[in-house]
Backbone as a printed PyTorch tensor [residue, N CA C, xyz], in Angstrom:
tensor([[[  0.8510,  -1.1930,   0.0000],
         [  0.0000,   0.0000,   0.0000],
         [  0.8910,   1.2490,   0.0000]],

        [[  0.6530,   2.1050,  -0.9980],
         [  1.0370,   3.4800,  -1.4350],
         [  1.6070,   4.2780,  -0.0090]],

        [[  0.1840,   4.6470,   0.8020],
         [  0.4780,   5.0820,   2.0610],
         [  1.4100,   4.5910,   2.7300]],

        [[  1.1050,   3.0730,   3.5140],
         [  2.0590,   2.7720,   4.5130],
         [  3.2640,   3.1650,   3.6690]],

        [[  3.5990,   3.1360,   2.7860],
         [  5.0650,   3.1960,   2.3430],
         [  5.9360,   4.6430,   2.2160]],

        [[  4.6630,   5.4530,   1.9260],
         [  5.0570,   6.7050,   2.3930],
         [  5.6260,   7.0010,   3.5240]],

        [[  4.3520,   6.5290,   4.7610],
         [  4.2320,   7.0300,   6.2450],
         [  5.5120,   6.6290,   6.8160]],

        [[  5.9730,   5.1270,   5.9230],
         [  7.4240,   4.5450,   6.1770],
         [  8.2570,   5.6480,   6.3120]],

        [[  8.3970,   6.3540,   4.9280],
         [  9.9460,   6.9760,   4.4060],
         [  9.4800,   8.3760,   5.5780]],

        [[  8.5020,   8.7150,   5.8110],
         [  8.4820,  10.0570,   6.4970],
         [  9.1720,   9.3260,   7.7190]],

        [[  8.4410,   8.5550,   8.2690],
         [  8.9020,   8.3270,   9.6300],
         [ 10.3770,   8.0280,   9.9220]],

        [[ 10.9200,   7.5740,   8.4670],
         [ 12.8120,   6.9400,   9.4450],
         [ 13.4370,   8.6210,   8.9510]],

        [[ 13.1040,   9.6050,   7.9070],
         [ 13.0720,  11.0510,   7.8690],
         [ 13.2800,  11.5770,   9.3870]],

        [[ 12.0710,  11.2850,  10.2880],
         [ 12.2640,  11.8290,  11.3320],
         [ 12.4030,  11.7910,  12.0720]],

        [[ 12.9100,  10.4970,  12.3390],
         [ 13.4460,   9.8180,  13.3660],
         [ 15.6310,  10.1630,  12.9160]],

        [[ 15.5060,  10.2060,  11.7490],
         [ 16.8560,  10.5210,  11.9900],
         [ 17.2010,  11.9850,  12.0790]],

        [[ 16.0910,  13.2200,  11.9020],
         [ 16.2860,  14.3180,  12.5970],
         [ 16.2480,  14.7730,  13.8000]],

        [[ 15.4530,  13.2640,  14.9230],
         [ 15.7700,  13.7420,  16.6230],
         [ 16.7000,  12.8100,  16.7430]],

        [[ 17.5650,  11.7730,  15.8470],
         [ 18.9050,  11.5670,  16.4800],
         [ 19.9150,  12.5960,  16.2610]],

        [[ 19.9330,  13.3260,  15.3220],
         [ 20.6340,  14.6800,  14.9600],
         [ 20.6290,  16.0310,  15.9930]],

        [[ 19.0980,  16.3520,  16.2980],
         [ 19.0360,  17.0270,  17.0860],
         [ 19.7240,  16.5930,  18.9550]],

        [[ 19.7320,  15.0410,  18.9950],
         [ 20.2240,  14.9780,  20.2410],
         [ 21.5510,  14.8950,  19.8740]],

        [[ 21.9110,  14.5160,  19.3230],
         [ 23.3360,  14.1390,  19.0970],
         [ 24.0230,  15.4620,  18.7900]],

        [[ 23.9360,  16.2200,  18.5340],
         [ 24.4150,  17.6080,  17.9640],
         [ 23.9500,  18.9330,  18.7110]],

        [[ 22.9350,  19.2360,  18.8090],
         [ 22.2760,  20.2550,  19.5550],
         [ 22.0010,  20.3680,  20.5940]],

        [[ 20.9070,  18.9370,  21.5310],
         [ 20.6680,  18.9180,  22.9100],
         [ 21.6360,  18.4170,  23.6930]],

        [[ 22.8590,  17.9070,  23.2960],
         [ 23.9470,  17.6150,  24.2220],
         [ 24.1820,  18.6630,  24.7650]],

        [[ 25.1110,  18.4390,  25.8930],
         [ 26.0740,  19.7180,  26.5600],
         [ 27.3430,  19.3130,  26.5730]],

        [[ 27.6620,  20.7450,  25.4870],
         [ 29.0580,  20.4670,  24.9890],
         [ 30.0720,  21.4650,  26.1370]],

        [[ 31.3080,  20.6840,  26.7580],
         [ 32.0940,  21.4630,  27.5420],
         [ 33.7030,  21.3130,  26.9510]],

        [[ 33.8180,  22.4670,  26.5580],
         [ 35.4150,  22.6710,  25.9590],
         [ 36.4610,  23.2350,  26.9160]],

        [[ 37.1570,  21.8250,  27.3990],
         [ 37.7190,  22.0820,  28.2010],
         [ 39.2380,  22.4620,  27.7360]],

        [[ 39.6930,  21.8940,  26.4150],
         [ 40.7440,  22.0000,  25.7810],
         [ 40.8730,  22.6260,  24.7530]],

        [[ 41.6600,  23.2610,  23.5860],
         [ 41.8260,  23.5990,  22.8840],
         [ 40.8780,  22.4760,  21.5120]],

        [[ 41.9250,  21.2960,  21.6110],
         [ 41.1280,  19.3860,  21.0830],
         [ 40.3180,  19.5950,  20.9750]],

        [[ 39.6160,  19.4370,  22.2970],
         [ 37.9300,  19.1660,  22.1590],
         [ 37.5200,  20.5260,  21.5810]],

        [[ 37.7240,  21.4540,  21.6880],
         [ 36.7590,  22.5240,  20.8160],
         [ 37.2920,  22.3650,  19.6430]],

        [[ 38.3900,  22.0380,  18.8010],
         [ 38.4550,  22.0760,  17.6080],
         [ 37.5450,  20.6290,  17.3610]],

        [[ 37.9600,  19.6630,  17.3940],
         [ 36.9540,  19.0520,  17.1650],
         [ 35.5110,  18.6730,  17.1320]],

        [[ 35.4690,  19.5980,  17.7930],
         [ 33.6780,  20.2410,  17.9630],
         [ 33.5110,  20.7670,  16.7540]],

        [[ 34.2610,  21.3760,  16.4230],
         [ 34.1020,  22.6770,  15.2770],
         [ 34.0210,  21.5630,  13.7240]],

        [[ 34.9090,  20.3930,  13.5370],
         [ 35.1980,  19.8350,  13.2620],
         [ 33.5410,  19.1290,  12.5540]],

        [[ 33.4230,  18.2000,  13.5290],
         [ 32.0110,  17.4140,  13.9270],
         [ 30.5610,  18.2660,  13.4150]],

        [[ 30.3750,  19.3880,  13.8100],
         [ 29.1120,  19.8860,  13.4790],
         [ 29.6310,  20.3700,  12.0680]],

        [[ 30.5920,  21.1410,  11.6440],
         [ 30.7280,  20.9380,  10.1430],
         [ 30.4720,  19.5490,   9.7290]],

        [[ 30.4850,  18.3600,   9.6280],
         [ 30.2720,  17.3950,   9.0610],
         [ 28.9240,  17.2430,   9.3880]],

        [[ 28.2930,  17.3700,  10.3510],
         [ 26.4870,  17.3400,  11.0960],
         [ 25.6020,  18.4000,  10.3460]],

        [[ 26.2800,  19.5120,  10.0920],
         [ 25.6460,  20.6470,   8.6660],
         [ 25.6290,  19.9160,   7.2060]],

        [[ 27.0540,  19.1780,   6.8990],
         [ 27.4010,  19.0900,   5.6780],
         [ 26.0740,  17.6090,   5.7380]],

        [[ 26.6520,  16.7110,   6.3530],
         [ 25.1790,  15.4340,   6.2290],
         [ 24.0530,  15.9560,   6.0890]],

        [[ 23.1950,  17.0380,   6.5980],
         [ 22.2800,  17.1190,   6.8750],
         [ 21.4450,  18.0680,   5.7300]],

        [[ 22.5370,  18.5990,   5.1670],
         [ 22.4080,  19.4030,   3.8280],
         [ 22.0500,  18.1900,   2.8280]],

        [[ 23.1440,  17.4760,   2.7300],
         [ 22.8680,  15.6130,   1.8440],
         [ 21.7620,  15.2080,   1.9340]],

        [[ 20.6470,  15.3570,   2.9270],
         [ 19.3260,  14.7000,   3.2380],
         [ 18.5040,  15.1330,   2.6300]],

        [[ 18.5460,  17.0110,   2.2130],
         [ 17.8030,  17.4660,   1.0680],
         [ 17.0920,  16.8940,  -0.1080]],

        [[ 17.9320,  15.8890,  -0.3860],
         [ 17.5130,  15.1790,  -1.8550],
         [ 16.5450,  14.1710,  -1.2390]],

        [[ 16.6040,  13.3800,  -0.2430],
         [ 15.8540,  12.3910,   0.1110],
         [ 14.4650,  13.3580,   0.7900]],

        [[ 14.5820,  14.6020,   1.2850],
         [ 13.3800,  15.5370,   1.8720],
         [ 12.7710,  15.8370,   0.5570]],

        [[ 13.2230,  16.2550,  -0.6130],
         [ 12.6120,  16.2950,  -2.2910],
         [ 11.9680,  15.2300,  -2.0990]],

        [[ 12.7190,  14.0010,  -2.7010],
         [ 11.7600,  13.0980,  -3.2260],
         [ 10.4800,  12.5360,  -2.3420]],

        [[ 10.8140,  12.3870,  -0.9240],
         [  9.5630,  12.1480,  -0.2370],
         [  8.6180,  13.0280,  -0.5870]],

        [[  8.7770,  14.9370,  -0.9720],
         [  8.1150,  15.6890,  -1.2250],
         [  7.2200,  15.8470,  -2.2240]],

        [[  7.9890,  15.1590,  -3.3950],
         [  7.3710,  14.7150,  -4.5910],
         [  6.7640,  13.5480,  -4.6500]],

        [[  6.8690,  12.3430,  -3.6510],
         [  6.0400,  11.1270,  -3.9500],
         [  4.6750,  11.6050,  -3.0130]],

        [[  4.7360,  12.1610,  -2.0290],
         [  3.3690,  12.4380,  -0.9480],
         [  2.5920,  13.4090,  -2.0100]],

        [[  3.1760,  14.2760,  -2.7880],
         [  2.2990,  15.4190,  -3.6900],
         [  1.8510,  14.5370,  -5.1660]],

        [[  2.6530,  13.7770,  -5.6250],
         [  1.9460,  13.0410,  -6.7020],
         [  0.7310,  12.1370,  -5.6830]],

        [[  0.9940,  12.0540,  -4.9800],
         [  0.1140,  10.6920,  -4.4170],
         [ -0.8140,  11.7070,  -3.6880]],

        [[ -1.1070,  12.5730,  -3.3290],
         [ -2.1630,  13.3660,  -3.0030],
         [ -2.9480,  13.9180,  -4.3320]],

        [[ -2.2610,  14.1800,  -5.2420],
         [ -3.0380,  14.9410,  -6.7150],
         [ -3.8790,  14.0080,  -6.8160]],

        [[ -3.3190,  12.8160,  -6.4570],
         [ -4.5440,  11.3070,  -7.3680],
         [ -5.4460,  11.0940,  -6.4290]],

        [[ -5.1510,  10.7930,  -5.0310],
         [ -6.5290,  10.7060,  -4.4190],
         [ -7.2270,  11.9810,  -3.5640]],

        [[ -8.3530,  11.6470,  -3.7180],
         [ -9.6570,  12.1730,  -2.4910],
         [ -8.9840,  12.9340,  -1.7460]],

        [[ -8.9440,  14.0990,  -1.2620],
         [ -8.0490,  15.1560,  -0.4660],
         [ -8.8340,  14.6400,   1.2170]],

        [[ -9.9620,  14.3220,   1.3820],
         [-10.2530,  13.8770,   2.5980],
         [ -9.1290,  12.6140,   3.1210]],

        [[ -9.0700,  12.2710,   2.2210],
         [ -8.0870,  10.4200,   3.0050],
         [ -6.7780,  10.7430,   2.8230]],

        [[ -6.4260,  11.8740,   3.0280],
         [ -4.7830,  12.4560,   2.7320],
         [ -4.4190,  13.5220,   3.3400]],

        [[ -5.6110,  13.8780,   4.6400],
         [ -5.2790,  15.4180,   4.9160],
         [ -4.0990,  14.9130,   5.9100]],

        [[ -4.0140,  13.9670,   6.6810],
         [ -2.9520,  13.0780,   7.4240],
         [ -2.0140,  13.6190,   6.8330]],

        [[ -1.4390,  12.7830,   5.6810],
         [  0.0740,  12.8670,   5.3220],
         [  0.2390,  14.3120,   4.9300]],

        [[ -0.1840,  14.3280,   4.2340],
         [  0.6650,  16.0900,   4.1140],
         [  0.7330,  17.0910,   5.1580]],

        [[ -0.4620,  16.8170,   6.2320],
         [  0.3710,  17.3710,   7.5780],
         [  1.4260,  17.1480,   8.0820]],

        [[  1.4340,  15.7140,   8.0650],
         [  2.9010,  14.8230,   8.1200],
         [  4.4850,  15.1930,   7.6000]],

        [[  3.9970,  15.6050,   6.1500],
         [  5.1880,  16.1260,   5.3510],
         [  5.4000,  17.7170,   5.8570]],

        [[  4.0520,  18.1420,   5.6790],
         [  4.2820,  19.6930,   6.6330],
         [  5.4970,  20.2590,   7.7660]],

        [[  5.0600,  18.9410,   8.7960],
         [  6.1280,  19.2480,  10.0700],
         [  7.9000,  18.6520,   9.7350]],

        [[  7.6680,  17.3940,   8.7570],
         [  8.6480,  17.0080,   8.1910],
         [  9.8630,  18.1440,   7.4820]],

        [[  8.8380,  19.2750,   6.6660],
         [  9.7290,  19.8530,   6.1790],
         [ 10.1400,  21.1120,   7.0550]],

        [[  9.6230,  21.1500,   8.1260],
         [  9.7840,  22.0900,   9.2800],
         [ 10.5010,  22.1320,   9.9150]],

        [[ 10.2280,  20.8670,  10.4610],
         [ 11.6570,  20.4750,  11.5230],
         [ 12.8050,  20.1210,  10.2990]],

        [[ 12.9070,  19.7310,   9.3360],
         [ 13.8890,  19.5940,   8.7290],
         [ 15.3500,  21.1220,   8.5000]],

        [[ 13.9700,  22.0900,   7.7900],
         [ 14.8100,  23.2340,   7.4900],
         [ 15.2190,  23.9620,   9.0630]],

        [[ 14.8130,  23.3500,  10.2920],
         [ 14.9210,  24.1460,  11.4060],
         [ 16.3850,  23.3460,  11.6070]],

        [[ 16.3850,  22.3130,  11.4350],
         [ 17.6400,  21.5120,  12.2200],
         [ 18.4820,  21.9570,  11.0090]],

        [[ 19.0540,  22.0050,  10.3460],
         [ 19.4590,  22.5580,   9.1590],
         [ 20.0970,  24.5000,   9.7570]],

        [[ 18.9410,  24.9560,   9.9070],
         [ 19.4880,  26.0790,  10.5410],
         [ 19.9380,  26.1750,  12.0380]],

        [[ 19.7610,  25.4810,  12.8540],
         [ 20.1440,  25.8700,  14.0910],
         [ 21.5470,  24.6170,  14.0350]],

        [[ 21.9150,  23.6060,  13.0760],
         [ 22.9770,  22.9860,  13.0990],
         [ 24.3250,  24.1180,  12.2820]],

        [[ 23.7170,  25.1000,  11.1430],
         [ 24.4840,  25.9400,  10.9040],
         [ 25.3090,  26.8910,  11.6540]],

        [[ 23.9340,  27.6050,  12.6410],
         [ 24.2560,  28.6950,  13.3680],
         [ 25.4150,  27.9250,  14.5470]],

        [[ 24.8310,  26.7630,  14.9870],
         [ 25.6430,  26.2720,  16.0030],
         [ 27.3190,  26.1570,  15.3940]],

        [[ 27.3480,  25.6370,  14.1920],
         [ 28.6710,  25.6240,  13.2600],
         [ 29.7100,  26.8360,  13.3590]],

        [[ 28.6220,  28.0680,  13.1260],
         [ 29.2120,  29.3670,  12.9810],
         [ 29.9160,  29.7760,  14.5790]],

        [[ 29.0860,  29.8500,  14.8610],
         [ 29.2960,  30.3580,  16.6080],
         [ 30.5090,  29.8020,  17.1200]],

        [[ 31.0700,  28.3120,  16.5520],
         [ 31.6150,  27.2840,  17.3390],
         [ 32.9110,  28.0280,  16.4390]],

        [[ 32.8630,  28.1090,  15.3020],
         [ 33.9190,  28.2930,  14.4110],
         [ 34.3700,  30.0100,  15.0940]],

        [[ 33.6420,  30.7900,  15.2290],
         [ 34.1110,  32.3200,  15.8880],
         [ 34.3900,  31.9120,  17.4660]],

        [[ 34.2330,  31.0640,  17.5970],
         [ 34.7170,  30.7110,  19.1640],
         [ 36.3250,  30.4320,  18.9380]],

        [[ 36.5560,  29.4470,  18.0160],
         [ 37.5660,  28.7280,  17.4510],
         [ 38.7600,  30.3150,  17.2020]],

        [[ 38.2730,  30.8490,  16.4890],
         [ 38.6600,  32.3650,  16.0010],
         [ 39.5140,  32.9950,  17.1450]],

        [[ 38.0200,  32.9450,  17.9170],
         [ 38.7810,  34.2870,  18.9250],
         [ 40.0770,  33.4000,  20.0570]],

        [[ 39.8150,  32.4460,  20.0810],
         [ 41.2610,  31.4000,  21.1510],
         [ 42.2410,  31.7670,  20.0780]],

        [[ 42.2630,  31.5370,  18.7760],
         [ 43.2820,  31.4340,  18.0040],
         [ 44.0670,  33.2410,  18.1730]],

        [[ 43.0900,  34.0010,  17.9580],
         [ 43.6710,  35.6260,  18.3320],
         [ 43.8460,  35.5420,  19.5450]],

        [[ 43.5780,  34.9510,  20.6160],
         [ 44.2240,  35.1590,  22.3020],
         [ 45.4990,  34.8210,  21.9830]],

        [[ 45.8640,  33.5760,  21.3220],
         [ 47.0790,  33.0940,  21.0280],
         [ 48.0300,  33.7060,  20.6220]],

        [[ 47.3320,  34.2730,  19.6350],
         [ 48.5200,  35.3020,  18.8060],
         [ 48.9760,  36.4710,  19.5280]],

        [[ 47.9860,  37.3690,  20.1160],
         [ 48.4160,  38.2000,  21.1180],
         [ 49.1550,  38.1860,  21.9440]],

        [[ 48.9540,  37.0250,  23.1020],
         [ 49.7160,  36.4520,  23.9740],
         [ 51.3330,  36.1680,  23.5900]],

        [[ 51.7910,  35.4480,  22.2880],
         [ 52.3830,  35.2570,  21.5720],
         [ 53.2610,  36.4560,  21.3030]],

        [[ 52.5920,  37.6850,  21.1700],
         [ 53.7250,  39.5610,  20.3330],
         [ 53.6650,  39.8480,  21.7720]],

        [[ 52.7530,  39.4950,  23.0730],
         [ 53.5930,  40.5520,  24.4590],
         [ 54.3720,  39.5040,  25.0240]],

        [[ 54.4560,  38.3040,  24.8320],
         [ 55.4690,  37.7090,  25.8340],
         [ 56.8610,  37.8540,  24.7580]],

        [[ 57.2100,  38.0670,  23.3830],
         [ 57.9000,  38.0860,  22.7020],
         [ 58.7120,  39.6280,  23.3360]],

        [[ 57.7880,  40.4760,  23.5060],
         [ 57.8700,  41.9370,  24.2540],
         [ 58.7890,  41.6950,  25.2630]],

        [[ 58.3000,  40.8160,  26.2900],
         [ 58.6980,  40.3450,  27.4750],
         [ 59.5360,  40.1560,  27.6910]],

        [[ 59.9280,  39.6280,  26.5400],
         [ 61.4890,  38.5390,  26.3870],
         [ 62.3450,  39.4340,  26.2130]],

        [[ 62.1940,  40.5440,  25.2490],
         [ 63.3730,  41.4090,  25.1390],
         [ 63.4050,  43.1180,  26.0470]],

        [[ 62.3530,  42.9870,  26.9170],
         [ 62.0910,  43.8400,  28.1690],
         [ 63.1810,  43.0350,  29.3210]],

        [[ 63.1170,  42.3840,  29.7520],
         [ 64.0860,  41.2630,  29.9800],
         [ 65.1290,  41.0230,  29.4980]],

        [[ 65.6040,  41.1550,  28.1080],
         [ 67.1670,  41.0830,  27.9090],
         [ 67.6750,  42.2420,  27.9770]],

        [[ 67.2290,  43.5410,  27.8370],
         [ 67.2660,  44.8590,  28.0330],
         [ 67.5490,  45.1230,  29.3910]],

        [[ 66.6780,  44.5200,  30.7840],
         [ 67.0990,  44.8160,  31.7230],
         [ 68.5300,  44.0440,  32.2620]],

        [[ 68.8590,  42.7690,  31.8480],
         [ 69.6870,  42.1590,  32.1120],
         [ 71.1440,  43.0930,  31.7830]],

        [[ 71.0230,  43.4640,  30.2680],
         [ 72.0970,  44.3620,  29.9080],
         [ 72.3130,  45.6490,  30.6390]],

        [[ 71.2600,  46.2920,  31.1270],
         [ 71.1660,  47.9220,  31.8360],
         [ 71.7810,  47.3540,  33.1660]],

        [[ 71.4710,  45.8210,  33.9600],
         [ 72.0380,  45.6350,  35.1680],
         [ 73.9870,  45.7440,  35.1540]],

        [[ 74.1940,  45.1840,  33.7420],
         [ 75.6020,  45.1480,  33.4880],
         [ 76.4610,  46.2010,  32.4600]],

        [[ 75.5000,  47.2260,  32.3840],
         [ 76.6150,  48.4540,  31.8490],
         [ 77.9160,  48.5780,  32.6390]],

        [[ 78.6050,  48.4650,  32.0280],
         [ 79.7810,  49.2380,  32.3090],
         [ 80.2340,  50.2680,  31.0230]],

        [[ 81.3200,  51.4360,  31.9380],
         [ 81.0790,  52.5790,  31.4860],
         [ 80.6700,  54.1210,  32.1320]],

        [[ 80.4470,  54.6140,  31.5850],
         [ 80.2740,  56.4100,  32.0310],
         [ 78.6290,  56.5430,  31.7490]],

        [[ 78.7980,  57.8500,  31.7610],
         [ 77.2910,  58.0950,  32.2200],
         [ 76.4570,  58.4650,  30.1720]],

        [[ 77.4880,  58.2150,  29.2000],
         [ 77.2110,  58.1750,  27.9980],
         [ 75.9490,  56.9420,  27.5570]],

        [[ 76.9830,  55.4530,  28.3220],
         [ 76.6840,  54.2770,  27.9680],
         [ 75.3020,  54.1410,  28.6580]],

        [[ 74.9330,  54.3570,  29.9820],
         [ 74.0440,  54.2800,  31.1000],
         [ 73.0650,  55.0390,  30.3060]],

        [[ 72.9870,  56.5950,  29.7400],
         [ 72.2370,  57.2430,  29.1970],
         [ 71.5670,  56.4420,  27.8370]],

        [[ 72.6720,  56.1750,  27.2890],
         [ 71.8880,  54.8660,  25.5370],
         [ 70.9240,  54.0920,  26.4350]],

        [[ 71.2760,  53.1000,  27.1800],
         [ 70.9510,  52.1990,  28.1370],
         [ 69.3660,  52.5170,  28.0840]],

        [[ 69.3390,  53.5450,  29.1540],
         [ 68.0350,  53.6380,  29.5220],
         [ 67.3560,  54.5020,  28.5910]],

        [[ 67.7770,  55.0850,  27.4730],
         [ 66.5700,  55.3910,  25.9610],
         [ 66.3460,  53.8910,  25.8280]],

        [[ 66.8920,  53.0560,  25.6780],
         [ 66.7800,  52.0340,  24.7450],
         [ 65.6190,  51.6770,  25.6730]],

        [[ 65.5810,  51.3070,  27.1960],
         [ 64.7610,  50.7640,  27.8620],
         [ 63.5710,  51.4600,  27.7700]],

        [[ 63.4490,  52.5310,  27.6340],
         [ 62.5620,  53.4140,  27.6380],
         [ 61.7420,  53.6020,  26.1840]],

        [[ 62.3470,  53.0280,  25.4770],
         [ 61.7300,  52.9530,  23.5920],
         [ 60.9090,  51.6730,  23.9310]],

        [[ 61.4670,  50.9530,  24.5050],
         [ 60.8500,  49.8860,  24.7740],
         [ 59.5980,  49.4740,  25.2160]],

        [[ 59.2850,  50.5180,  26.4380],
         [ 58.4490,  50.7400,  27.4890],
         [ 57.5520,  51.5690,  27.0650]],

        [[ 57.6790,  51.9880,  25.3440],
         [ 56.0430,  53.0850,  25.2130],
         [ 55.6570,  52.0990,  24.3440]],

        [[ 55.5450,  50.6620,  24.4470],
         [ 55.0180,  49.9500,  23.8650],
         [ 53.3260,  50.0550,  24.2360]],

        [[ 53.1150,  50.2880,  23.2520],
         [ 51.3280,  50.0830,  23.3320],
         [ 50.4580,  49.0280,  24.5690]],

        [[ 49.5520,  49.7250,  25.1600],
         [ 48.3540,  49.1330,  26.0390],
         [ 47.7750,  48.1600,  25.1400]],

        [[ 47.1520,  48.6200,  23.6730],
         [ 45.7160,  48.1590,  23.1510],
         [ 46.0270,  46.4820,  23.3610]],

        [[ 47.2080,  45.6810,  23.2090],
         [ 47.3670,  44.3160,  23.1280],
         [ 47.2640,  43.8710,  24.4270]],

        [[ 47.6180,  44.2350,  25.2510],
         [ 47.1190,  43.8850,  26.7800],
         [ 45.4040,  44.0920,  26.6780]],

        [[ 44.6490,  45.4140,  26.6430],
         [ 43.5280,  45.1000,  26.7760],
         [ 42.9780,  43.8560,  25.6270]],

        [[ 43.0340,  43.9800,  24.8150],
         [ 42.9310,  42.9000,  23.4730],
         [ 42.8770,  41.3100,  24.4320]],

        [[ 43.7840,  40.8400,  25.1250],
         [ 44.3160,  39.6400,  25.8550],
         [ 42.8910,  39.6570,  26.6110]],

        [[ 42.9580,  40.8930,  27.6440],
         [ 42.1460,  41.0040,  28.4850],
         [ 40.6330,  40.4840,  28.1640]],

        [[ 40.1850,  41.3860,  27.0290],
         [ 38.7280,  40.9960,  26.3630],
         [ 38.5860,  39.7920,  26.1040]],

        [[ 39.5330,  39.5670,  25.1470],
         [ 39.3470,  38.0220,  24.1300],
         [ 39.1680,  36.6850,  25.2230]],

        [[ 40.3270,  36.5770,  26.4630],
         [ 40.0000,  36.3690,  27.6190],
         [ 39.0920,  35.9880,  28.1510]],

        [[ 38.0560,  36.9940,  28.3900],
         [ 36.5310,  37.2630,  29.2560],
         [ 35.6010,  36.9910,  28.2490]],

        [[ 35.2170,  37.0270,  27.1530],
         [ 34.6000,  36.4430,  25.9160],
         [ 34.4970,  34.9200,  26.4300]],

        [[ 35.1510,  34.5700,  26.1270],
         [ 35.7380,  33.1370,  26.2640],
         [ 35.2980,  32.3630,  27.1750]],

        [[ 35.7000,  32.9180,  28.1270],
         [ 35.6070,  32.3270,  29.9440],
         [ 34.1520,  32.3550,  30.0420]],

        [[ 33.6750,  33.8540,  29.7850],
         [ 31.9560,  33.8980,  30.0830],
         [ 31.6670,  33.2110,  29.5700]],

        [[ 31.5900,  32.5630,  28.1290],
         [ 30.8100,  31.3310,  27.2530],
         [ 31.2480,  29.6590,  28.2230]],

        [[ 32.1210,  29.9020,  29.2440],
         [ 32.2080,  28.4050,  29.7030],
         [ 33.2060,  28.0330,  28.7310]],

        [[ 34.4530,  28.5750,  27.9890],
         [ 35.1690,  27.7680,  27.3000],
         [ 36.3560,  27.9180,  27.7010]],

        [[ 37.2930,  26.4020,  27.9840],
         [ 38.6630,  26.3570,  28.1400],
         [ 39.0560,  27.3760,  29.7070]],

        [[ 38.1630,  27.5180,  30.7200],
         [ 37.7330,  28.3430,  31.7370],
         [ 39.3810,  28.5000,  32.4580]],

        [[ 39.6990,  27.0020,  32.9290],
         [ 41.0020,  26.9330,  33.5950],
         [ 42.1950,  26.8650,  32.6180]],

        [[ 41.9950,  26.5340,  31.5340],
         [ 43.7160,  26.8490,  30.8090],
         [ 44.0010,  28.1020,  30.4900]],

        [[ 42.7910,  29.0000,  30.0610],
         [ 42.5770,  30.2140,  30.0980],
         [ 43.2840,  31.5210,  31.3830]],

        [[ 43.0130,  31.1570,  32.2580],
         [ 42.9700,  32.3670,  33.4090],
         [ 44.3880,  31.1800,  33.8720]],

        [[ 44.5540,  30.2080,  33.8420],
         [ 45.9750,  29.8530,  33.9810],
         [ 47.0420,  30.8550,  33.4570]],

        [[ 46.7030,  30.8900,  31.6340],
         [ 47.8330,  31.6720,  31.0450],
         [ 47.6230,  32.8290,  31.3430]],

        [[ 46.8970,  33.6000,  31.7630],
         [ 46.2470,  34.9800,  31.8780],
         [ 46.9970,  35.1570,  32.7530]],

        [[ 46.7840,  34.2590,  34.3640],
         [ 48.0150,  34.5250,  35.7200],
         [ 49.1880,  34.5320,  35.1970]],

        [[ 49.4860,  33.7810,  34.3330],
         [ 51.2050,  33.8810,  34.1730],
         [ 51.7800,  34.9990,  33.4570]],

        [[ 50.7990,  35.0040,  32.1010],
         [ 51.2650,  36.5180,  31.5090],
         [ 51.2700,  37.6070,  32.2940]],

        [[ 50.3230,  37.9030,  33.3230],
         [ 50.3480,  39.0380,  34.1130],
         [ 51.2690,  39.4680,  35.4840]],

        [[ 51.2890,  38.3460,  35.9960],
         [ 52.4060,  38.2060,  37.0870],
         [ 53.4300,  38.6160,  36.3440]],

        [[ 54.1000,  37.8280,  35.2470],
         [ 55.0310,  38.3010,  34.5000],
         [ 55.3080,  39.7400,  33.8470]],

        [[ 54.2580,  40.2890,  33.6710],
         [ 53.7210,  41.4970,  33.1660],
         [ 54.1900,  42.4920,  34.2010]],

        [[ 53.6000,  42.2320,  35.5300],
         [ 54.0630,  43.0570,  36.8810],
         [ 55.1400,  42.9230,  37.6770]],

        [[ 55.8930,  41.6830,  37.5810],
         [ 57.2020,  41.7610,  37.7460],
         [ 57.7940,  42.3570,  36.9520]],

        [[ 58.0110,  42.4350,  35.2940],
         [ 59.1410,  43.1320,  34.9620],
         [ 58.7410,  44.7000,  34.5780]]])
């Protein structure tokens, strides 16, 4: 029978859009590592890209329930095409909220990667704030050499704020979303201690 075979293809349709939706969306995802969030990022790109693939199989069910409604009695069919109704509902919804989740995860991905880099040009700073003082501890010489000395330290030292606050933000972004909470404010203590010692 025409029907049951329909009601078939709708039903494993939507049964594999609430394994999608649990598997992808209603979990609770906790990124505790760098890993696990890339691979998050990873995973729902492939959970968008499948789910885009299903399109063709959401067509043709679309086209066999609408040929098969043109032919019969619209009373003995108002069923299925309600059926296909929510089918194509929840379809294009999981579709979009598996995207948005994609996007979000990927600008999450983004902004760790710019903490990195930042972190990366002031401890580089650091390093030669630090070989600078090492050398100013061991001038020898007159008050010529001592004078270079401390321009040099001092060229050094009008190094720009904006990358510290930059650290700071990208930081608190982060942390507030629940991501990478403790490796985070780990490196944050160290850059800054370091920051206020030298």
């Amino acid at each position: 029978d025409k029907t049951v075979s329909l009601r078939k293809d709708l039903s494993e349709m939507h049964e594999w859009i609430t394994q999608a939706e649990e598997e992808y969306l209603e979990r609770d995802f906790e990124y505790k590592t760098p890993d696990e969030l890339q691979k998050a990022v990873e995973e729902l790109k492939r959970a968008k890209e499948e789910a885009l693939q299903k399109e063709v199989k959401v067509k043709l069910i679309t086209d066999s329930v609408n040929n098969f409604i043109a032919k019969a009695p619209p009373a003995a069919h108002e069923a299925l095409k309600k059926e296909l109704d929510v089918l194509i509902t929840s379809y294009q919804q999981l579709c979009s909220r598996l995207n948005g989740k994609w996007k979000t995860l990927e600008e999450v991905w983004a902004c760790w990667r710019e903490l990195l880099s930042y972190l990366d040009t002031e401890n580089k700073w650091l390093n030669e704030i630090e070989l600078k003082l090492k050398a100013t501890e061991n001038v020898q010489g007159g008050a010529e050499e001592i004078s270079e000395s401390l321009d040099s330290l001092e060229r050094l030292m009008r190094h720009p704020e904006d990358n510290r606050n930059q650290i700071r933000e990208l930081a608190q972004t982060l942390t507030d979303g629940g991501i990478m909470y403790e490796l985070i404010n780990e490196k944050l203590e160290r850059f800054n201690s370091r920051w206020e010692e030298l």
